[in-house]
N, C-alpha and C positions, 0 to 999 in steps of 0.2 A: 459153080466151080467147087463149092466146098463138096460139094455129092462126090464131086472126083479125088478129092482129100480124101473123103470117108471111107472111100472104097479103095485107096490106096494101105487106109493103115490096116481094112480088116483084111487084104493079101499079105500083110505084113504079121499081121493075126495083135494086132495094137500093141507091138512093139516098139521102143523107143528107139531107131535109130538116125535120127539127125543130131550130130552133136554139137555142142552148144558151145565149146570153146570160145570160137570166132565172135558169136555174137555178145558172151559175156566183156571179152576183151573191150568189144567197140562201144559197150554201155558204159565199162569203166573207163575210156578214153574220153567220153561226151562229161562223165562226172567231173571227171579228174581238168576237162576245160571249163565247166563254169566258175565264173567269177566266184570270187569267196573271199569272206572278212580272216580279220586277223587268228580268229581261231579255228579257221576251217571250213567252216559253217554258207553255203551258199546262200550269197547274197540274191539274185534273182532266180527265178524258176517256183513252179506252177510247184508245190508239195507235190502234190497229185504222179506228177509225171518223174519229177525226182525219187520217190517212194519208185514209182516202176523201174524205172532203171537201177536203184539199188535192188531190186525183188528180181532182178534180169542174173544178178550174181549168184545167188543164191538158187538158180537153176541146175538141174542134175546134168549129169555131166553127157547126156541124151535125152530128146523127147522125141514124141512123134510125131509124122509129117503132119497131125491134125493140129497138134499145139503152134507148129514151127508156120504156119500159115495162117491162125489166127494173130500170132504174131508177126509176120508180114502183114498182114491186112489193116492191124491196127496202126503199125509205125507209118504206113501209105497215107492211113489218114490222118495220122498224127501233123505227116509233111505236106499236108495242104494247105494248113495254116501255116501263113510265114509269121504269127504272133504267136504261136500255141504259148510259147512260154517265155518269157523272155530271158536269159539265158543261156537259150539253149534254139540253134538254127536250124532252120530247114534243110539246110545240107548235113547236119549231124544225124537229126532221126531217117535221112536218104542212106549215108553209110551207114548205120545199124540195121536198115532194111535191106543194103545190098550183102551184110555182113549174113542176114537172116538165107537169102538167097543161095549165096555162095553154101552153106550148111546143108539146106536141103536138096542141093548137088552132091556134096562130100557124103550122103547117104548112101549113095550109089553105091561106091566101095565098099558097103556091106553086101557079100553074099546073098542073103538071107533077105535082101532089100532092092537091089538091084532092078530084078523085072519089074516090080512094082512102081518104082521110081523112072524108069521107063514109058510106062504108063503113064505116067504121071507127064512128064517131056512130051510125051504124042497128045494128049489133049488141049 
């Protein structure tokens, strides 16, 4: 599948158009629900995976279908484990993956993006 990624972003000519709104929204809602001490500071959760979902905000405000399905891929296997982190559930990193989803549909709406993302839908 990723070949079908690959070949969607070079009819795109590796333009970034899936935007990332959506998805940064749902990293900061996943943040914004872990537990946390008096000063803020999350009490459970994996650094590891807390560092990515703060690094999930700091995303440009589009990337391309190739980024936005490595990052689907990752948050899929993120929610296989229902321990990955404790803190943080398997139904959270499932909306961040469907928030991912939803994104590289709202691609479509670009012109310039459209047939390819098509393409993309048919395989």
């Amino acid at each position: 599948m990723q070949k079908v990624y690959s070949r969607v972003d070079q009819m795109i000519g590796g333009q970034p158009v899936v935007p990332t709104t959506q998805i940064k929204r749902e990293a900061k809602r996943i943040l914004d629900e872990v537990p946390k001490d008096a000063q803020g500071n999350p009490i459970f959760g994996d650094p590891r995976i807390l560092k990515s979902l703060q690094q999930i905000g700091g995303m440009s405000p589009k990337i391309t279908v190739g980024d936005a399905q490595r990052i689907r891929t990752t948050l899929a296997d993120f929610g296989e484990f229902t321990d990955l982190t404790p803190g943080v559930a398997k139904k959270q990193f499932d909306r961040l993956r469907r928030a991912t989803d939803t994104s590289i549909g709202q691609a479509a709406a670009d012109p310039a993006a459209a047939p390819a993302i098509r393409l993309l839908r048919a395989a």
